[in-house]
Backbone as a ProteinNet text record, in pm:
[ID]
protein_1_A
[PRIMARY]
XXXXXXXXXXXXXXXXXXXXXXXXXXXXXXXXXXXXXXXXXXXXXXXXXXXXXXXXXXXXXXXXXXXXXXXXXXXXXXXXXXXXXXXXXXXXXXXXXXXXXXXXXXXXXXXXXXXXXXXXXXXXXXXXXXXXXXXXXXXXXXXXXXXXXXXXXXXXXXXXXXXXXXXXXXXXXXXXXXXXXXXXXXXXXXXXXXXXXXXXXXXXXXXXXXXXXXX
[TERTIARY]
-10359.7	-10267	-10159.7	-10113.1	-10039.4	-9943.2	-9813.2	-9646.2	-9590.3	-9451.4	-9396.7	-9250.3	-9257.4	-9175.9	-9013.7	-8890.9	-8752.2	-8687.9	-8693.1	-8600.6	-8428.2	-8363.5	-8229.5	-8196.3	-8225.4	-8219.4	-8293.3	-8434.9	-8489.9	-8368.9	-8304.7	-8183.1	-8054	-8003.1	-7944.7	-7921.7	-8047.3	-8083.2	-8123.7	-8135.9	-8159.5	-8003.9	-7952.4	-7772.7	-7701.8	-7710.2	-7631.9	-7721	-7841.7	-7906.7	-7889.2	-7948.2	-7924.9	-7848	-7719.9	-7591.7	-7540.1	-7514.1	-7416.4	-7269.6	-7260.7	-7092	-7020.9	-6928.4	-6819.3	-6660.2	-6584	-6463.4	-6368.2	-6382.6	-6361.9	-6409.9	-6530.5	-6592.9	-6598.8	-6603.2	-6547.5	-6397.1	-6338.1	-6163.2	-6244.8	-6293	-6334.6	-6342.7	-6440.1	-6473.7	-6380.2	-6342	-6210.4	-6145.4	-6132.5	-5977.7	-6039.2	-6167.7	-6214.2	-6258.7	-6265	-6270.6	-6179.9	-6052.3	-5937.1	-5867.4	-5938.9	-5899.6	-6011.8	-6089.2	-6193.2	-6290.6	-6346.6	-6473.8	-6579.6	-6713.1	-6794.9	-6868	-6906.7	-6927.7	-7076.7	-7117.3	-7231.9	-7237	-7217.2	-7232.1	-7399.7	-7404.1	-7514.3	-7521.7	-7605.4	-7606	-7611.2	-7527.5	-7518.6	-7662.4	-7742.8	-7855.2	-7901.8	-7868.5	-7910.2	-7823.9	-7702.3	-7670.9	-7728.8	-7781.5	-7837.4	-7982.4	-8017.5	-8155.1	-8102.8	-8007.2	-7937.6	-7905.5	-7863.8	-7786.1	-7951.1	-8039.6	-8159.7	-8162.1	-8219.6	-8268.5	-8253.3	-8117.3	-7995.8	-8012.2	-8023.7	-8038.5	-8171.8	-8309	-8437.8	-8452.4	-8401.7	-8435.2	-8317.3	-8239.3	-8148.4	-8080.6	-8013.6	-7952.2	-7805.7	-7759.6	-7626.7	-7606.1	-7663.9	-7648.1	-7687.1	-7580.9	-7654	-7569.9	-7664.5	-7646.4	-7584.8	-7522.7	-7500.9	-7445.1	-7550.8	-7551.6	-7459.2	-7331.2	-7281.1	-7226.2	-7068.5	-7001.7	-6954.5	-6878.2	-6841.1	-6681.5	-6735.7	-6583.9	-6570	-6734	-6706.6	-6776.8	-6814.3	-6917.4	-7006.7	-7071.2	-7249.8	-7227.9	-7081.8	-7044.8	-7048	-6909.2	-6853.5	-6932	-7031.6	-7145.5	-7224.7	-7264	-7331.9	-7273.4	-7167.1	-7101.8	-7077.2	-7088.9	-7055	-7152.2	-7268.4	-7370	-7451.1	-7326.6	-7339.6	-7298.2	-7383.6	-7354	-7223.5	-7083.6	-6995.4	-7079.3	-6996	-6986.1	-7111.6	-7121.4	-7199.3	-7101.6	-7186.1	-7123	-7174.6	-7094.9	-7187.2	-7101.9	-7193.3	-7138.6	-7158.6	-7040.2	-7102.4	-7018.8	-7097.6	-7077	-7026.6	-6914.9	-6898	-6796.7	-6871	-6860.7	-6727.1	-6632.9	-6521	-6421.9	-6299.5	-6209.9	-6118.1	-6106.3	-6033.6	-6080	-6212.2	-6299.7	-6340.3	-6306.3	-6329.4	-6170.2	-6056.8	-5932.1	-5963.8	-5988.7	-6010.1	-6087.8	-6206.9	-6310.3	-6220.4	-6097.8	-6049.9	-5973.5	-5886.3	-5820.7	-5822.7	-5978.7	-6025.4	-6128.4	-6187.2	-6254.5	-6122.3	-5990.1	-5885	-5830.9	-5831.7	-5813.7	-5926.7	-6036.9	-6161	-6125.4	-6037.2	-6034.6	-6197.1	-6252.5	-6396.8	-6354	-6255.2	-6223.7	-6342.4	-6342.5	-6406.8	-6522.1	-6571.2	-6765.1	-6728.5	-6665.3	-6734.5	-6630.6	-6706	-6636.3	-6654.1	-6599.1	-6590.7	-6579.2	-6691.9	-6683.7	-6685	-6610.7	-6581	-6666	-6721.3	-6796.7	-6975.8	-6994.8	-7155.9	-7233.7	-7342.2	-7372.1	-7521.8	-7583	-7658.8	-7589.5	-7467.2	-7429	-7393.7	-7313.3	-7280.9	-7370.1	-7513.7	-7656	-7652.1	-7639.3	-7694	-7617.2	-7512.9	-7406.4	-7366.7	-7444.6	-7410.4	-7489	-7425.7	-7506.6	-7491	-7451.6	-7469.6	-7630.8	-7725.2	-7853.7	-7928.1	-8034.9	-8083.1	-8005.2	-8034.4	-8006.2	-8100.3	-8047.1	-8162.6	-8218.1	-8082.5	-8119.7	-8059.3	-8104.3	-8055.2	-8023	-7909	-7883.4	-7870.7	-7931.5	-7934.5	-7915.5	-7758.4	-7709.7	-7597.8	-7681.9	-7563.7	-7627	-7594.2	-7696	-7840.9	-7858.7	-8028.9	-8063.8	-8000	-8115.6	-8103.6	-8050.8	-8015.1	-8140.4	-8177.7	-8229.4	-8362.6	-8457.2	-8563.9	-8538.5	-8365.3	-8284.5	-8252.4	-8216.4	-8159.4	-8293.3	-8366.4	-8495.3	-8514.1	-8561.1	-8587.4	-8483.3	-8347.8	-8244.8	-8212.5	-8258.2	-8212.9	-8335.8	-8457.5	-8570.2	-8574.8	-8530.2	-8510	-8397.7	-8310	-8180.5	-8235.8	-8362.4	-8377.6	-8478	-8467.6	-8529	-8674.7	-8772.9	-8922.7	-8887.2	-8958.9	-8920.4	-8823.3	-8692	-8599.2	-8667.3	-8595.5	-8570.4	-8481.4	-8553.1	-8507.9	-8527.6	-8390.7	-8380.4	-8252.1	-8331	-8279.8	-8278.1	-8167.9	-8141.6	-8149.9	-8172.2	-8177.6	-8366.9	-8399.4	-8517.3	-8649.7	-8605.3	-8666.4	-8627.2	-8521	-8479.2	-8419	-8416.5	-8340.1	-8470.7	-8563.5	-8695.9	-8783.3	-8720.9	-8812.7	-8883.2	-8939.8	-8983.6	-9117.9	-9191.4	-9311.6	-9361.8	-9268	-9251.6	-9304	-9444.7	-9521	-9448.6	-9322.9	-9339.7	-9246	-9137.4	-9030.4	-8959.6	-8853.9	-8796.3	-8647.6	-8596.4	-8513.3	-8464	-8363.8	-8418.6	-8385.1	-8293.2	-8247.4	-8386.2	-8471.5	-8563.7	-8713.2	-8696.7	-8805	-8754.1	-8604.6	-8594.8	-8632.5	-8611.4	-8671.6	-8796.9	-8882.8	-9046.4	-9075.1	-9046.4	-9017.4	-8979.1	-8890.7	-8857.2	-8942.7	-8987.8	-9070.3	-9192.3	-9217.5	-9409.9	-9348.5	-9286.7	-9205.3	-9217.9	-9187.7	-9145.4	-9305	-9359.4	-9537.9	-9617.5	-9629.8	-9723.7	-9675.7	-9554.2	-9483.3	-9578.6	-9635.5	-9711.8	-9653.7	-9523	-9413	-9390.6	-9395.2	-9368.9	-9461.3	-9431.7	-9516	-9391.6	-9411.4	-9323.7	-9358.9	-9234.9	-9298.8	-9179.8	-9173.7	-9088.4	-9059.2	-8924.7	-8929.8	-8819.6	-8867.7	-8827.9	-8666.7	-8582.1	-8483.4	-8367.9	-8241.5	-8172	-8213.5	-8166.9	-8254.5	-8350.8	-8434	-8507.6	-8430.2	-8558.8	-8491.8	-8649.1	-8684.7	-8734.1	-8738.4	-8844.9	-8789.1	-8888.7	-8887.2	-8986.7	-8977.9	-9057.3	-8999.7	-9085.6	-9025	-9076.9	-9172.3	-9326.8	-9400.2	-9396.3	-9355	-9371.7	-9270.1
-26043	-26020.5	-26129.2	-26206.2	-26308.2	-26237.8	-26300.6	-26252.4	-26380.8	-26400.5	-26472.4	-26402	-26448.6	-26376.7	-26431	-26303.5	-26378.2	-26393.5	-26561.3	-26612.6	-26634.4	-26681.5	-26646	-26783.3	-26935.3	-26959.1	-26913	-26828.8	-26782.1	-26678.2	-26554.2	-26517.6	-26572.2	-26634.1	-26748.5	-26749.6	-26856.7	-26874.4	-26782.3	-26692.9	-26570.1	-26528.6	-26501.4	-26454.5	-26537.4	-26686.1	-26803	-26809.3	-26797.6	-26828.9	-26701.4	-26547.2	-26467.1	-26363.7	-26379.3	-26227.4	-26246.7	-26117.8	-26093	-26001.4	-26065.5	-26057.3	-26072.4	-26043.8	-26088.8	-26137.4	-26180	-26189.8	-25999.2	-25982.7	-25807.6	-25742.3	-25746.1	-25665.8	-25707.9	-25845.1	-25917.1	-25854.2	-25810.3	-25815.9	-25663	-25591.3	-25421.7	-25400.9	-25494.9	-25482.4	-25506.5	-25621.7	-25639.7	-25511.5	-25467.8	-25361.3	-25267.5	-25223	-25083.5	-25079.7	-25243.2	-25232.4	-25197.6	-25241.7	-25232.7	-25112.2	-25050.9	-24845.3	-24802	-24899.8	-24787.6	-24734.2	-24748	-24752.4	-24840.4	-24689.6	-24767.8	-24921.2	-25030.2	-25168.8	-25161.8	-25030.3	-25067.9	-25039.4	-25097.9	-25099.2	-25181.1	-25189.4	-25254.3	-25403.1	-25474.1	-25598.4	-25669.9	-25823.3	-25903.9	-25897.8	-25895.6	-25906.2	-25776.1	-25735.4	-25533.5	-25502.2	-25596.4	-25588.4	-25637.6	-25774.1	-25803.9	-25734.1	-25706	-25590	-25473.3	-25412.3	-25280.8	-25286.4	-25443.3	-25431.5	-25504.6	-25564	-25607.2	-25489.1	-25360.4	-25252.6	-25187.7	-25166.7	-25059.9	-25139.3	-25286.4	-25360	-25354.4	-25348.4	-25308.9	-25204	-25118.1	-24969.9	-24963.7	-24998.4	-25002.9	-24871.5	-24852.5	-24765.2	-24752.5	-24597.9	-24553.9	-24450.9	-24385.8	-24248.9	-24294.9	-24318.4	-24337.6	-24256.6	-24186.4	-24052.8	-24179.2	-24165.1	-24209.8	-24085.8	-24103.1	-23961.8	-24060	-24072.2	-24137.6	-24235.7	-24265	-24355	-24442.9	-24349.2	-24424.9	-24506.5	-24649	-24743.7	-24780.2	-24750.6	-24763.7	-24930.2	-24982.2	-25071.2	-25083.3	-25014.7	-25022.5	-24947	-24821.6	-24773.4	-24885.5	-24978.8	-25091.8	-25174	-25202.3	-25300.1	-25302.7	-25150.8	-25085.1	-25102.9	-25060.1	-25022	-25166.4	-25269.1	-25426.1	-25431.1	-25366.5	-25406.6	-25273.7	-25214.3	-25133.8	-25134.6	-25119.4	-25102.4	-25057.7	-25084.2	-25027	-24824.1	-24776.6	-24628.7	-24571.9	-24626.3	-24559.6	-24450.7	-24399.3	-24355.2	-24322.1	-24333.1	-24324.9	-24254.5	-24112.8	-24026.7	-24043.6	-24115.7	-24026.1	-23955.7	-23928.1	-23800.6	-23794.2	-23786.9	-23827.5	-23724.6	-23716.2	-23565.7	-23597	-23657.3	-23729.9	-23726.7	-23662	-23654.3	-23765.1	-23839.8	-23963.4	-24049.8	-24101.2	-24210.5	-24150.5	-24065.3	-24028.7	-24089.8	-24092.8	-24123.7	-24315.8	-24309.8	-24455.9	-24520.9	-24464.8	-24524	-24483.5	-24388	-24402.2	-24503.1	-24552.2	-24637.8	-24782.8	-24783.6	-24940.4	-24935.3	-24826.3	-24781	-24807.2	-24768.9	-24847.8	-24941.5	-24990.9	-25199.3	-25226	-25179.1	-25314.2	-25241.1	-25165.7	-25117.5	-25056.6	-24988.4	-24898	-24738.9	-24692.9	-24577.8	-24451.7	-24549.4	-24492	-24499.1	-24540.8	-24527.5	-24454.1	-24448.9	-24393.8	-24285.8	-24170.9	-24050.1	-23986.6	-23939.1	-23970.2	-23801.3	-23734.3	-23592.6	-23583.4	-23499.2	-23441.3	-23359.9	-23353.6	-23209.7	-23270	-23147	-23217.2	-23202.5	-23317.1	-23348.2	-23249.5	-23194.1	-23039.2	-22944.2	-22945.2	-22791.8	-22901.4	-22997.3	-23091.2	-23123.7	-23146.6	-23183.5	-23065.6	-22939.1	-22820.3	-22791.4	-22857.6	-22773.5	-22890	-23036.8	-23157	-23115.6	-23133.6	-23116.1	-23259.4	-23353.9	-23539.7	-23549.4	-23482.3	-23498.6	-23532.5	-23604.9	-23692.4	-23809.7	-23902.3	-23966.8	-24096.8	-24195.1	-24340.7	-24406.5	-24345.7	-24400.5	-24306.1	-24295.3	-24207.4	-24333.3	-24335.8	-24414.6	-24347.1	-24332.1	-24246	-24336.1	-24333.3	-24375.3	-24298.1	-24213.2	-24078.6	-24044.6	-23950.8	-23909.4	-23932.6	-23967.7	-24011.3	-23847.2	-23755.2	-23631.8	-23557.3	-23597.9	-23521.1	-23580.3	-23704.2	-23781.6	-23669.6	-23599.1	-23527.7	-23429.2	-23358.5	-23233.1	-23326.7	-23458.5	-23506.9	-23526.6	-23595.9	-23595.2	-23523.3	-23387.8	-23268.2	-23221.4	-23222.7	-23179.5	-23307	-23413.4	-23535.1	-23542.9	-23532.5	-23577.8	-23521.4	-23369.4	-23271.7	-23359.9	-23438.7	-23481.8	-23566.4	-23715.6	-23818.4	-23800	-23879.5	-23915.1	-23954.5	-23924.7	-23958.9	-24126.9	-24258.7	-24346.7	-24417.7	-24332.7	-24316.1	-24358	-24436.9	-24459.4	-24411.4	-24349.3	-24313.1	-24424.1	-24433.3	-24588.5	-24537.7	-24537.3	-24532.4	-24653	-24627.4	-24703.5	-24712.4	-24798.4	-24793.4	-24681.7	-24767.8	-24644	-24751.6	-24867	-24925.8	-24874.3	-24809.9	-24738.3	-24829.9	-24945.3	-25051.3	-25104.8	-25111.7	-25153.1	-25126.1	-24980.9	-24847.2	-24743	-24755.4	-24639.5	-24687.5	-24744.8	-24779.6	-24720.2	-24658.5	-24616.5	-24404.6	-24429.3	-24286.9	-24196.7	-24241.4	-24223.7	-24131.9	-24172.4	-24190	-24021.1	-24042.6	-23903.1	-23874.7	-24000.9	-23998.8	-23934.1	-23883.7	-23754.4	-23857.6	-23936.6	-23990.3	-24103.3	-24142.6	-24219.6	-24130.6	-24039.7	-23921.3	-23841.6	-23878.6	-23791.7	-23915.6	-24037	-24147.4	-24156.8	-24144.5	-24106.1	-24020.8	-23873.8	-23789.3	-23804.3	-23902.8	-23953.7	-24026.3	-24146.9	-24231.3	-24151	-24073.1	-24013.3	-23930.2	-23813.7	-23751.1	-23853.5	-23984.2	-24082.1	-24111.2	-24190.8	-24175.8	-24114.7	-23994.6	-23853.7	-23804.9	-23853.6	-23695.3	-23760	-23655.3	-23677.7	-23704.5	-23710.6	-23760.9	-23889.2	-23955.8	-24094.8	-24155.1	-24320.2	-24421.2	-24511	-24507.3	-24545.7	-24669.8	-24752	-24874	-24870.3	-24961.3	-24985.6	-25142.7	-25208.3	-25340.2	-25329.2	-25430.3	-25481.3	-25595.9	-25552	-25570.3	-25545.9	-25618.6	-25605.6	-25525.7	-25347.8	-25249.8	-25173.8	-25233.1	-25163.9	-25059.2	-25060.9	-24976.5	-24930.9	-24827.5	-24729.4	-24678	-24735.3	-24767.8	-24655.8	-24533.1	-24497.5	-24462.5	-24467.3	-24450.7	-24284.6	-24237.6	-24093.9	-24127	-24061.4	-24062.7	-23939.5	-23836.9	-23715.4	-23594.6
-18360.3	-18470.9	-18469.8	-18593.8	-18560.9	-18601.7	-18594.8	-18592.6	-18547.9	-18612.8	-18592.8	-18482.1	-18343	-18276.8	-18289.4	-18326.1	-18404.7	-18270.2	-18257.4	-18180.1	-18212.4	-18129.3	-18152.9	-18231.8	-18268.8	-18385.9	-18492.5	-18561.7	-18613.2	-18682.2	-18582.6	-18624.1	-18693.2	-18596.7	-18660.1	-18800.4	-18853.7	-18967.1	-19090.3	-18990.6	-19111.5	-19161.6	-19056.6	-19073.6	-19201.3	-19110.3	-19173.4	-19325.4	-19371.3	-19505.4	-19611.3	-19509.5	-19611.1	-19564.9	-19511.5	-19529.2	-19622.8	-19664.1	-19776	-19710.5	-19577	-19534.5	-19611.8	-19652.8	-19688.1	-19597.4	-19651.9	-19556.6	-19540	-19649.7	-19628.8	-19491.6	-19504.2	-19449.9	-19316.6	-19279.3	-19188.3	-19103.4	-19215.7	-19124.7	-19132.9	-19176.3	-19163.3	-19058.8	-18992.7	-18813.9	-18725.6	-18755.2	-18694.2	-18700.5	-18763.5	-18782.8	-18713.4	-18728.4	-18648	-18505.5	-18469	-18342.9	-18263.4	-18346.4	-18246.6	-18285.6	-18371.7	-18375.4	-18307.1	-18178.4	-18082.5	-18174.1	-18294.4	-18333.1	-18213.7	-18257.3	-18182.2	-18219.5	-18164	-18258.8	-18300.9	-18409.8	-18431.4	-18570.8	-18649.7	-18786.1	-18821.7	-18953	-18958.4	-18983.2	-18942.5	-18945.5	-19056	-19051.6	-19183.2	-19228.5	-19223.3	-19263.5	-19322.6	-19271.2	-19339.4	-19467.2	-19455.3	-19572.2	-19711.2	-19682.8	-19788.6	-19785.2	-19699.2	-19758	-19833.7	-19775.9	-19868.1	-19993.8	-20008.7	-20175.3	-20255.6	-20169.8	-20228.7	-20303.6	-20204.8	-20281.6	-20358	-20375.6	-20457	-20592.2	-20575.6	-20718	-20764	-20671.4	-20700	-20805.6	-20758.6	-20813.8	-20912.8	-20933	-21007.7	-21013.7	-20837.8	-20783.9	-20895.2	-20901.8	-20988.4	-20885.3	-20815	-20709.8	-20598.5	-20543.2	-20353.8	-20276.4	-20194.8	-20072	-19920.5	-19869.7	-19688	-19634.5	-19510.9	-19418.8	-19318.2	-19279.3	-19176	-19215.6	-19264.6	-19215.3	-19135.1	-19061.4	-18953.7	-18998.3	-19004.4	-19102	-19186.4	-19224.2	-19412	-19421.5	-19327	-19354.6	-19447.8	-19430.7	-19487.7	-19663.2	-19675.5	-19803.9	-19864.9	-19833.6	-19876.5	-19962.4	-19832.7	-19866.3	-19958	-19976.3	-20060.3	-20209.2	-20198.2	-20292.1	-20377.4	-20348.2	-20400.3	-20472.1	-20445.7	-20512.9	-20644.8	-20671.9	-20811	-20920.3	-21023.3	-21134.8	-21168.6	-21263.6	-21342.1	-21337.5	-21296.6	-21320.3	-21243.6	-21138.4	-21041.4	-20910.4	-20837.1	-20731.5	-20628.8	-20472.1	-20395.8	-20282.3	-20282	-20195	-20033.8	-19908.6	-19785.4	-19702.9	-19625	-19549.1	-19413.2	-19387.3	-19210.5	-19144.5	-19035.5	-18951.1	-18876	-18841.6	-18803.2	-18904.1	-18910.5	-18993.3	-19006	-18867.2	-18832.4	-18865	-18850.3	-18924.7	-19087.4	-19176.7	-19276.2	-19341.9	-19271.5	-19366.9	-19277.6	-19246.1	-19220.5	-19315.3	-19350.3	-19479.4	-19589.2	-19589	-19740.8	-19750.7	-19658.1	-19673.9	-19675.3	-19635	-19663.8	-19781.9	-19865.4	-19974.9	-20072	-20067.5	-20141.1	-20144.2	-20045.4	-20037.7	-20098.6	-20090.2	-20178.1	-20316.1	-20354	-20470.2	-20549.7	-20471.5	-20527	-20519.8	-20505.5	-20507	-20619.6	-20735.5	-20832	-20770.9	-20684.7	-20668.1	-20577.4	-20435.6	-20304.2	-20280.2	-20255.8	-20255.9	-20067.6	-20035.3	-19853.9	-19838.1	-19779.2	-19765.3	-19585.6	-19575.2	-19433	-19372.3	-19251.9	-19223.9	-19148	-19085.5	-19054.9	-19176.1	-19172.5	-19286.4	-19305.4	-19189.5	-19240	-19289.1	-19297.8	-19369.3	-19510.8	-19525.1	-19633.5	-19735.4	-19661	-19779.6	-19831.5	-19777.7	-19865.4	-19969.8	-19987.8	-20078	-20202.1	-20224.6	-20237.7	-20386	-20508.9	-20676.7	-20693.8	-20663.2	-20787.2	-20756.2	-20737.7	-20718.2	-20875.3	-20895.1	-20787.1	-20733.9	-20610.5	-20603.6	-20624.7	-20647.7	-20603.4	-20470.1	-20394	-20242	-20145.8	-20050.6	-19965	-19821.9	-19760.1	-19653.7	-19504.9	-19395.7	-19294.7	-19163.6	-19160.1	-18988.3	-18916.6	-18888.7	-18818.2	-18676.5	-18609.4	-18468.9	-18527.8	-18413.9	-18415.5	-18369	-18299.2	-18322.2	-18437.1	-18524.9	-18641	-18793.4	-18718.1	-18831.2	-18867.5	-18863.2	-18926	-19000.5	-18956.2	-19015.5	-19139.2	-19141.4	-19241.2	-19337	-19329	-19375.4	-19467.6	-19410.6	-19482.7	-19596.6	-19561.7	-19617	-19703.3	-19736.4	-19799.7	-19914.8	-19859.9	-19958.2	-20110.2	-20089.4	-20224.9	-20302.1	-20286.6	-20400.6	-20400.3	-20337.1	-20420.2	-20574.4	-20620.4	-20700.5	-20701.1	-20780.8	-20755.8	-20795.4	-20719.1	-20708.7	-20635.7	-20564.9	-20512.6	-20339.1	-20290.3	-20151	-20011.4	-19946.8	-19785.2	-19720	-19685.3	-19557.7	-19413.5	-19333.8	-19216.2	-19092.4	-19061.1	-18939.8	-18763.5	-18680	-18549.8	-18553	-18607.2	-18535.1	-18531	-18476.9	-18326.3	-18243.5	-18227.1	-18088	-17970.5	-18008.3	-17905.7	-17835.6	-17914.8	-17867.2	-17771.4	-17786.7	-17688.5	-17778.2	-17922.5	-17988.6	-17960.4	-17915.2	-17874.5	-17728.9	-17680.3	-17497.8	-17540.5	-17557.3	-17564.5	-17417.3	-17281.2	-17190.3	-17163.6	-17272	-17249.9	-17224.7	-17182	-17125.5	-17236.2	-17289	-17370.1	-17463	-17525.9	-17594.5	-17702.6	-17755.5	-17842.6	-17950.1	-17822.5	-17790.5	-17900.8	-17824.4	-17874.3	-18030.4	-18030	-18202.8	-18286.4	-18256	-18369.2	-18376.9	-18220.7	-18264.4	-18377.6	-18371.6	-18445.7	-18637.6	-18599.5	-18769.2	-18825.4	-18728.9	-18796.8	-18831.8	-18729.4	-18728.2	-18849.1	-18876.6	-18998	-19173.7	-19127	-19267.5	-19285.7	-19206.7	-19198.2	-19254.9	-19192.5	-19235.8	-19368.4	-19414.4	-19520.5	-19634.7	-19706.8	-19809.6	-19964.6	-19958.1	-20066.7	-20044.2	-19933	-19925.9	-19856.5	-19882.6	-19877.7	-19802	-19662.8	-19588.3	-19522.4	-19437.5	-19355.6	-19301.4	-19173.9	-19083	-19064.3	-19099	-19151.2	-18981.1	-18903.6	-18771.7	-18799.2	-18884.4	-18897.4	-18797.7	-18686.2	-18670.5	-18569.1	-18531.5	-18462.3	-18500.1	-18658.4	-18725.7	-18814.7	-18947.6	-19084.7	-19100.4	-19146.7	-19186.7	-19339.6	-19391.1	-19578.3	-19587.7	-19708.7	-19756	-19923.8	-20004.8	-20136.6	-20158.6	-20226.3	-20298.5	-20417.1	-20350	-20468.3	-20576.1	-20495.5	-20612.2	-20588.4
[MASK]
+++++++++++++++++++++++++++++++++++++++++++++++++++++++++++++++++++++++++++++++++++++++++++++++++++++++++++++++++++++++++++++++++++++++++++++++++++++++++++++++++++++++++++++++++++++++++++++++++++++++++++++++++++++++

């Protein structure tokens, strides 16, 4: 099987040719590192796959299960239509007034709406359905609860995209004792099998997990 294996100029060049960083989003990290956020947002590069897609489908409703600093909202959010909106969800009340207050410096207030609470009791109670995209980077054992509880608000055509589920380049380890390790097996074999979607796993960054809704 050939493959081209991504070396660290290969990276590089991917970063430096296609991120859609901005200098914003740039000082974002900055700022949340030094409020003790954990440093894992998603990568310059995941960004421009994210806003690829949202402009693909010609996203107006996008779901995020997991904030965090408001990264990946942000990011998201640059790349919508006038009078869209994009709801997420983050289980942290302290990192929830943190994404409001940098959701009002980029001045998007009007798109991204920032709900409090775990996001299994939050999906159930959530009406802007359908959505166009659903975004999933929250606990990795939560990701199949989210799944299930996410797939009913997209849209037929509509995209599930999740994050970290290479697993840090252990979801291939049938061995493993991990539990964190073993709930992304779980998601991917879940995104795979589900007979609503037509899924793939694009080896991005720590891996993304794309599937679109056929029915």
């Amino acid at each position: 099987m050939k493959y081209t294996p991504l070396t660290e100029p290969l990276h590089d060049y991917i970063c430096t040719t296609f991120s859609a960083e901005n200098d914003f989003l740039r000082q974002l990290k900055r700022e949340s590192d030094a409020a003790g956020f954990p440093a894992i947002h998603i990568a310059p590069e995941q960004v421009a796959l994210l806003q690829v897609l949202l402009r693909a489908v010609g996203a107006k409703r996008v779901l995020e299960i997991g904030a965090l600093a408001g990264y990946s909202a942000i990011a998201m959010a640059r790349a919508l239509p006038d009078g869209a909106r994009l709801l997420t969800l983050e289980r942290n009340p302290a990192h929830a007034e943190f994404v409001r207050r940098k959701v009002q410096e980029s001045a998007l207030e009007n798109i991204i709406e920032v709900r409090v609470g775990d996001a299994k009791q939050l999906l159930r109670t959530v009406d802007e359905a359908p959505f166009d995209i659903v975004f999933i980077d929250a606990d990795k054992a939560g990701y199949s609860a989210y799944l299930d509880l996410a797939l009913p608000l997209l849209r037929v055509g509509g995209i599930i995209c999740a994050d970290n589920t290479l697993a840090w380049g252990n979801i291939a380890d049938t061995g493993t004792s991990d539990a964190t390790v073993q709930a992304l097996q779980r998601f991917n074999h879940a995104m795979s099998a589900h007979p609503q979607l037509q899924s793939c796993l694009i080896p991005i960054a720590e891996g993304m997990t794309l599937g679109v809704k056929l029915s």
